[in-house]
C-alpha positions as CSV (number, residue, x, y, z in Angstrom):
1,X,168.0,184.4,66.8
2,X,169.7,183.3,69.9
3,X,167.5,183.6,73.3
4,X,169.6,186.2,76.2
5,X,168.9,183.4,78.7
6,X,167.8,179.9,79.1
7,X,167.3,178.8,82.6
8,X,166.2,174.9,83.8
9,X,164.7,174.5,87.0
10,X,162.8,171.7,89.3
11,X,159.7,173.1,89.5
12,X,157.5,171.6,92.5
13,X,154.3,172.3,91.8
14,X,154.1,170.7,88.9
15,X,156.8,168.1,89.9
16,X,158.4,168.8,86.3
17,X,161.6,170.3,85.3
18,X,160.5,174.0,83.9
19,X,162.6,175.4,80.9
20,X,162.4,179.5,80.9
21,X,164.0,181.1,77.7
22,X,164.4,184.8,77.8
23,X,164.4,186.7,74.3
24,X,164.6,190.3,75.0
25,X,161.4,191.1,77.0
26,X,159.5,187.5,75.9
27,X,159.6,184.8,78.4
28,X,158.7,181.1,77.3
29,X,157.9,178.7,79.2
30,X,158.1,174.9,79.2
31,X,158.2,171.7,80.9
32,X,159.8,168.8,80.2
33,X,159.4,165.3,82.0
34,X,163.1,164.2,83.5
35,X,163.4,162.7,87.0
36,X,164.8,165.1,89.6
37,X,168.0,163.7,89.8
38,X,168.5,163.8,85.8
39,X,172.2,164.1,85.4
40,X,172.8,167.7,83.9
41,X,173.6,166.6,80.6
42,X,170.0,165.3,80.1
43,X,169.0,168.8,81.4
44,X,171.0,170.6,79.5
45,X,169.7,167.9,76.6
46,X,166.0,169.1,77.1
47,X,166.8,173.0,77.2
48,X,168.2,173.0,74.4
49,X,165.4,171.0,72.8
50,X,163.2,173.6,74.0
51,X,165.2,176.3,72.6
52,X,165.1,174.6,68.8
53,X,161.3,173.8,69.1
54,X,160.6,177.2,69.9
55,X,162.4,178.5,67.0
56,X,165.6,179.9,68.5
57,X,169.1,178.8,68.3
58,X,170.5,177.1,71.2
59,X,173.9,178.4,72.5
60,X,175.2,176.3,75.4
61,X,177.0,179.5,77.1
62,X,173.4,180.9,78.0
63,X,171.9,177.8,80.0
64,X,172.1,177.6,83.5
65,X,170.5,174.9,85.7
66,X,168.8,175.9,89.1
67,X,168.6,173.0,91.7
């Protein structure tokens, strides 16, 4: 199954990047540990990390990055 969208953003609270992948009406959560001024190839790197751990398959098309 392929997630409807995968968003990475800098999330400052946490001072972590935050991966959100949307599958229908699910939203999952996680963060992953890059600097802020990762390049977005590591970024997009890490989402799609996220995306395999959590049991989906990754499409490139559906991440966006937020800075």
């Amino acid at each position: 199954m392929r997630p409807d969208k995968v968003e990475i953003s800098w999330d400052a609270t946490k001072s972590s990047w935050l991966v959100r992948i949307e599958v229908g009406e699910e939203v999952v959560r996680r963060h992953v540990t890059l600097p802020k001024t990762a390049a977005d190839d590591a970024l997009r790197s890490a989402a799609t990390k996220a995306v395999t751990d959590e049991g989906y398959q990754p499409d490139l098309a559906v991440i966006t990055i937020a800075r």
